[in-house]
Structure formats: structure tokens, C-alpha cells
N, C-alpha and C positions, 0 to 999 in steps of 0.2 A: 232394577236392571235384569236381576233374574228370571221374575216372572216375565217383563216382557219379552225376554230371548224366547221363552218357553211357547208363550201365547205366538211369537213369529213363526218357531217352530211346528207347533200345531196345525197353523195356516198353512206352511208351505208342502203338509202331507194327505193332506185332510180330505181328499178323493180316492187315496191309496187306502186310508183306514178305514173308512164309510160304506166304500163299496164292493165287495166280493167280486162281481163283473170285472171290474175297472181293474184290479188286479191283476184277474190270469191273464186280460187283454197286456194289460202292463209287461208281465213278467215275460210273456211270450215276444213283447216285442223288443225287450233288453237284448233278446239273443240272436232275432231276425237284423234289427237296426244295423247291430255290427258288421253284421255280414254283409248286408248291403251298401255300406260306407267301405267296403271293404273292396266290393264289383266296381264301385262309383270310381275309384281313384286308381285302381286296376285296367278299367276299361279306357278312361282317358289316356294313363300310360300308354297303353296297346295300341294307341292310333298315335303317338307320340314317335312309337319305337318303329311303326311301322311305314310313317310316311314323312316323321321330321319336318312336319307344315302346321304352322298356329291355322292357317285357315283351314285345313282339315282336321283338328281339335274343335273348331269352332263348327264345320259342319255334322260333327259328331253330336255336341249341345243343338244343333238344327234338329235331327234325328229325335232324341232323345226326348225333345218340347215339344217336336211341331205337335203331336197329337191331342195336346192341352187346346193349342189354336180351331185343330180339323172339331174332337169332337166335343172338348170343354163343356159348352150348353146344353148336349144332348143325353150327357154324363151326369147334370145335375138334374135334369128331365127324370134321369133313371134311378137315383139315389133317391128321390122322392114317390117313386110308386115300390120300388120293389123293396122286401123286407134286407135292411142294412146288413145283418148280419150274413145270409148269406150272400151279399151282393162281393162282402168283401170276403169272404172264404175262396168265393170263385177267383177274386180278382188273385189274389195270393197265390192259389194255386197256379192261375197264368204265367203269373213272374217266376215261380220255381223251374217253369221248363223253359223262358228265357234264359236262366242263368244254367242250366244243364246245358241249353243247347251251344251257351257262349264257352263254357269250359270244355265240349267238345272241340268243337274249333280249335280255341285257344293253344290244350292239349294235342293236337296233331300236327299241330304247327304249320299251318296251314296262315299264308300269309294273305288272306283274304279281304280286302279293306270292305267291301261292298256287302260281304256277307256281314261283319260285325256293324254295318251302319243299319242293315235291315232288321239284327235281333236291337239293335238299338231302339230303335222303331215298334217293336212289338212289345217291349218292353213297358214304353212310355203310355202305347195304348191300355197295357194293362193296368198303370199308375193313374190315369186319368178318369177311369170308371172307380178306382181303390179310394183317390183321396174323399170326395166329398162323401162317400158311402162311410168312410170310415169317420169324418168330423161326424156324421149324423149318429153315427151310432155313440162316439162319445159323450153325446148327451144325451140318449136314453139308457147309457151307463152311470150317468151322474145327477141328471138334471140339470135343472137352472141355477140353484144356489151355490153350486159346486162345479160348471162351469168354466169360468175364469179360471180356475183354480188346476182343472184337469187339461186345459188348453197348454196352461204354460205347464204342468208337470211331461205334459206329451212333447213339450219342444226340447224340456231337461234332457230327457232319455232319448231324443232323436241327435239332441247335440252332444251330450258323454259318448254316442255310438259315431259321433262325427269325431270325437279327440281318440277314441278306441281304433276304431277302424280303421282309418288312415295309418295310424302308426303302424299297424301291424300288417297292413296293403307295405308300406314300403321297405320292412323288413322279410315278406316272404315273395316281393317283386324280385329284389335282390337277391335272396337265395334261390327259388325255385320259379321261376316264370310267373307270371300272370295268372293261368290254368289255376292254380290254385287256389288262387282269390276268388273266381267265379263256383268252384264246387264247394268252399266252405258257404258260400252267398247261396248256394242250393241248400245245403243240409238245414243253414239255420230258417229257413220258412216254415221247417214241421214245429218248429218253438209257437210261433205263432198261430199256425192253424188247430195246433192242439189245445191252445189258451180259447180260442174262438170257439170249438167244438165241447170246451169246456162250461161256455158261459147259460147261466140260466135266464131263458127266456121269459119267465114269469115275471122275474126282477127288471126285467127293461122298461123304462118308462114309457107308457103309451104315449103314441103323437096322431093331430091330425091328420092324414094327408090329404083330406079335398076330395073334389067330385075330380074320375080320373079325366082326362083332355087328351087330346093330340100330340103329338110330341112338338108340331111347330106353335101351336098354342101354350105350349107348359113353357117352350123360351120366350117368346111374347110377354108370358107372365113374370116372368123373373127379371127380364129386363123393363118392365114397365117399373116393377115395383122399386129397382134399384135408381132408377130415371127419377123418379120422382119423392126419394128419401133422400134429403141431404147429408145426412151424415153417411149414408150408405157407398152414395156417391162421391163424397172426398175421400174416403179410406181407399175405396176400389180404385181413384184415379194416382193417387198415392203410391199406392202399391205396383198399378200397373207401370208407371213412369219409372220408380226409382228400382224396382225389380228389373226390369229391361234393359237398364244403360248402365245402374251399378252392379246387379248382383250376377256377373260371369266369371265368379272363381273360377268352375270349374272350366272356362278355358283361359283366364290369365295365369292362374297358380301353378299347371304344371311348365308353361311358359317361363312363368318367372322362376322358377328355379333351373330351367334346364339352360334355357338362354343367357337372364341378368345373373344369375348368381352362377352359374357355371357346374348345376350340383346333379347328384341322379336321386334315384325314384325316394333314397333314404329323408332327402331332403324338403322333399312336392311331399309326402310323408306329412312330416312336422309340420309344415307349414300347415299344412291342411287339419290337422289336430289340435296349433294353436287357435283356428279361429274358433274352431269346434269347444275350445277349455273356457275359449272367452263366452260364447255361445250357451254354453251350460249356464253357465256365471250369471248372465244376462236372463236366462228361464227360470233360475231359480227363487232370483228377485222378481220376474214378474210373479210367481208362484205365492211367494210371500203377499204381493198386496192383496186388498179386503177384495178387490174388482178390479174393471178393463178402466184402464186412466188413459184420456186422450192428454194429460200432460205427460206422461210416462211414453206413447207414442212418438211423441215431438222430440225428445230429448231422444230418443233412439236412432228415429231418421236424421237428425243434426249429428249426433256422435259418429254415426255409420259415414255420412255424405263426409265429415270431415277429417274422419281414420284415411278415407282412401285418397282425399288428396296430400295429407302428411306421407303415403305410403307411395306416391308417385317419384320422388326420388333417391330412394332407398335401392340401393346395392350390399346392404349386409347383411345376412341370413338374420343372426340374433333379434336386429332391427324390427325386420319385417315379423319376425313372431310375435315379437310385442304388441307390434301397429294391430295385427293380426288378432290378436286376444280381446283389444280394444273393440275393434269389429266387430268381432262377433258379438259380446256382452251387446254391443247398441243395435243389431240385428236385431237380436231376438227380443229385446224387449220392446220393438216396432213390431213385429211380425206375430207376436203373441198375443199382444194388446190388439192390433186389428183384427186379429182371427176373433175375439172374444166379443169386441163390439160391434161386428156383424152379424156374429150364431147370437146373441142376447135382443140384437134388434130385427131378426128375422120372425116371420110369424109360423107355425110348425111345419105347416103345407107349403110352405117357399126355402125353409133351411137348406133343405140339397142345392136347389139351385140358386143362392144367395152364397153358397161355398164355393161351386162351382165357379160361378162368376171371380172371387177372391183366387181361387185358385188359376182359371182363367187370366187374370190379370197378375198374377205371381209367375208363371209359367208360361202363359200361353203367347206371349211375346216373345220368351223365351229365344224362340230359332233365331229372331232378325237380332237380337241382344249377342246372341252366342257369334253370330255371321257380323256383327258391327266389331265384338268386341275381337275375334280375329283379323278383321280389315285394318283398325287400331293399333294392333302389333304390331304388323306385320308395316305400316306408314311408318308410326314413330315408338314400339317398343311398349313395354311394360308401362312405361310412366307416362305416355300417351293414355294408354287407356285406363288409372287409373284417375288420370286429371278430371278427364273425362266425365268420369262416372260421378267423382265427388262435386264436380260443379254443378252435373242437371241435380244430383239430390239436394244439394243447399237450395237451388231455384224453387223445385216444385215443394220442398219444402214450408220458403215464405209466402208461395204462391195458396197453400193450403193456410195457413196463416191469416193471410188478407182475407181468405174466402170463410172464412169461420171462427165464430167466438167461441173457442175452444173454453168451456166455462167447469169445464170439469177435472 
């Protein structure tokens, strides 16, 4: 028993220990994540406080995605010609002066609804060109065997920064405004541009990228090749469905506490923290296994679709943490596991845009997800739209099912 704990243990590290890169990138974004989970639940608040409308929480997540939708494919386009590392330097440094310019505002107190949807907006642009640059660089931080393994330790540390950050978003909403949250969200970016400025280039592992093309030709490419990969294609349809109609916390959560449970920001807080502990929970186990499991996938999306419709008639704080932690754990062990057997089954010269596309389909529905799941509320309430949510994901669930002998 002891050895095997050991040998689990080993697993669940074994991209932090192997690779010097993977590290500073790591460390640097322990202190960025926080901060950013910190703006995320901050920023929602701010249009909570500021207009008292689920449908302008939910225009807010419109903002925030559509940019996944406008430039998603052309972002993967770019992730694959230009060198990764400083694609995501530049992008980080973007996001630092969204979040300067939001804690200006913030701090002036300046009730501006249309300026904070526009840094919303610039923001997301800069998130959109970050993600797929930053999956690709994870793997010439790590490679192929190690992988899996760095996929889900990346989701560890983005979900401890989801149970971190939230909590201390709603203890310093309460004490000192909002403004706050956005300028700790500025300071912690030098954490990570310093781990990236630190990394050596020698040690990255080379990739192909191909003869270069057009930019409407590199989308052509990417969606051809997803078109005609099966497995490629149910993850991404997967993803795009059950991200769209279930995954709008961020405008049902500060809803549900402000309206069904009757709480303020201490409480959209915790909540937001337990899905984030279950979330961890969920990365750390996919971390542990050997590789990317499509039965490990399945089990995620069924626990996920089925957390939220147990979490449809719940009115007690305590409750919904629980349901909450359940959630996130089956999140992330869907979301890690698809991330993994998409970059494992892309070929080097199509990675960007084969994430792109995941991220695309994670995101890039996003707006109409965030705009359904405010129309939802605002008809019939929290437990409308969590019915909702849980039913298409059991659907497209069996539907993925029927459509594939998931033999692994």
C-alpha cells in the first residue's frame, strides 16, 4: 500500500520535478491565477452592484467570450507560426494594463457600466491570443510523455487559484471595494512574466510548424483536420454543447447568492471557492492517472450534468457548497482529460489550432451561454437554469456514447 501511495505520488508530480521550464512557468502562475480569480469574482460583483440585472451579469460573460467566438481560429492561426513564448509574454502583458485600467475606474468610482463591459472586452481579446499560445508552450515545456500529466497539474493550480481567490475577492469586496481586487490582479502578472523571462529556450522542445500559409488557409487547415478526426470531433462537440448551456457560473453564482439565498459578496465568495476545492480535487486525480482516459472523461461530464440538476432546488448555502465541490471535482476531470486527448492527438504543425478550436468550443459560445443563462433567471430563477444546464449535459452526454466505442 505504501509503495503504491508513493509510486501515485510520484505521478501526480512528475512535470514539476523533470522540468526546470515547467516550473518558473508553474510558480509564476501560482501568484498570477490568484489574482485573476480574484478580478473574475470582483468584476461580476461590479456589474451586480452596479446595475442589479442577471441580464447584465450575463451581458458582462457576453463581453468577456465573445472574443473566443470573433477571433478564436485566427488565434490558433497565430499560436502556430509565432514562437509560443513570447506570444504569451505579450498576451500577459495585455491583461496587466486591463486590469490597471479596470482598477482605475473601479477606484474613482466612477459608475460607468459601458466602460467596464469595454475593458471586459479587451481583456478577453487578450485571453484569446494567451490560451492556445500558452497550451503549446506546455508541451515544449514538457513534451509528449509528460503531457497528461502537466495538463491536469495546470488545471490543479488554476483551481486552488479558483478556491484561493474567490475567497479573498469576497473578503476584501466587503471591506474595501472592488478597486482592490483589480490592482492586486495587476501586481500578481510580474509573477508570471518573470517565470516566462526566466525560462530557457534551449530546453524547449522543438516542434514542427509546417510550410507557413495564409491565415484563411491555416483555419481551412485546422478545421479540415478536426472534421475528419473522429475522436477529435466528439470531444470538441462535447465540449462545445455542454460548456455553453451548463458551464455559466459566472453569471448563475453571483445570482444565486444574491437573489436565492439572500447573501452578499462573502457568500458568491465561498461558493465560488467550493467548486474551485472540488475542482482541485478533480485535477489532482486526473494528474495521478498513467494518461488522458475517455472513461475518466464520461464519468466527469455525467457527475458534472448531474451535480447541476441536484443543485436546481437548493435554497441553503451549506447545500449548494457541497453540490458545488461535487462539480467541480467532475469538471475538471472532463475538462483535463479532453484538453489531453486532443494536444496527444494533434499533429505538431496543427496543435495551436486544434486548442484553439477546444478553446473555441469551451468559450467561444460563451456570449449566447452567458445571454441564455441570464434569460433563464430572470424567466424562472436559479433553478431554471440549473435544470437546464444538467439536462442538455446528460443528453449530449449519451448522445456521445451512442456515437462512439469509447474502448479506452
Amino acid at each position: 500500500m505504501t509503495r503504491a501511495l508513493l509510486a501515485l505520488n510520484a505521478r501526480t508530480f512528475a512535470s514539476l520535478r523533470k522540468h526546470r521550464n515547467y516550473r518558473l512557468f508553474f510558480s509564476g502562475q501560482v501568484v498570477s491565477l490568484a489574482g485573476t480569480w480574484m478580478q473574475n469574482i470582483a468584476l461580476a460583483w461590479y456589474v451586480v452592484v452596479l446595475t442589479d440585472s442577471a441580464v447584465a451579469v450575463g451581458f458582462l460573460a457576453f463581453c468577456r467570450f465573445a472574443p473566443f467566438t470573433l477571433f478564436g481560429l485566427v488565434a490558433g492561426v497565430v499560436a502556430d507560426r509565432i514562437d509560443n513564448r513570447r506570444l504569451v509574454i505579450g498576451t500577459q502583458s495585455g491583461q496587466m494594463v486591463v486590469s490597471v485600467a479596470l482598477a482605475a475606474l473601479a477606484l474613482s468610482g466612477a459608475e460607468n457600466v459601458a466602460a467596464v463591459y469595454a475593458l471586459a472586452l479587451l481583456g478577453g481579446v487578450g485571453l484569446v491570443f494567451d490560451a492556445p499560445g500558452r497550451h503549446a508552450l506546455t508541451f515544449q515545456m514538457v513534451g509528449r510523455a509528460e503531457l497528461p500529466n502537466a495538463v491536469a497539474l495546470n488545471s490543479s493550480l488554476f483551481n486552488l487559484s479558483r478556491v484561493i481567490g474567490p475567497a479573498i475577492a469576497g473578503v476584501l469586496i466587503a471591506a474595501a471595494g472592488v478597486g482592490v481586487c483589480f490592482v492586486v490582479n495587476a501586481v500578481s502578472f510580474l509573477a508570471v512574466l518573470a517565470g516566462l523571462l526566466l525560462i530557457r529556450k534551449e530546453e524547449l522542445v522543438p516542434i514542427e510548424r509546417g510550410e507557413p500559409t495564409t491565415m484563411l488557409r491555416g483555419i481551412r487547415e485546422g478545421l479540415a483536420y478536426a472534421r475528419h478526426a473522429p475522436e477529435v470531433r466528439i470531444v470538441l462537440l462535447m465540449v462545445a454543447v455542454i460548456s455553453t448551456v451548463g458551464f455559466n457560473f459566472h453569471v448563475i453564482l453571483p445570482l444565486l447568492a444574491s437573489n436565492r439565498l439572500h447573501s452578499g459578496p462573502e457568500v458568491f465568495g465561498i461558493l465560488s471557492a467550493c467548486f474551485g476545492a472540488g475542482a482541485l480535487a478533480g485535477a489532482l486525480m486526473a494528474a495521478a492517472l498513467a494518461r488522458a482516459s475517455w472513461k475518466a472523461l464520461l464519468a466527469g461530464t455525467i457527475g458534472f450534468s448531474l451535480t447541476l440538476l441536484a443543485l436546481a432546488p437548493v435554497s441553503s448555502a451549506p447545500l449548494a457548497g457541497v453540490l458545488l465541490v461535487v462539480a467541480g471535482a467532475s469538471f475538471t476531470l472532463w475538462t483535463a482529460n479532453s484538453n489531453s486527448i486532443l494536444q496527444l492527438s494533434a499533429p505538431d504543425h496543427l496543435r495551436g489550432r486544434v486548442m484553439s478550436l477546444f478553446l473555441l468550443a469551451f468559450a467561444g459560445l460563451a456570449p449566447i451561454g452567458g445571454l441564455l443563462a441570464g434569460w433563464l433567471v430572470e424567466v424562472g430563477g436559479t433553478p431554471l437554469a440549473f435544470a437546464v444546464a444538467g439536462t442538455v449535459g446528460l443528453a449530449m452526454t449519451a448522445h456521445a456514447i451512442s456515437a462512439k466505442p469509447f474502448a479506452r
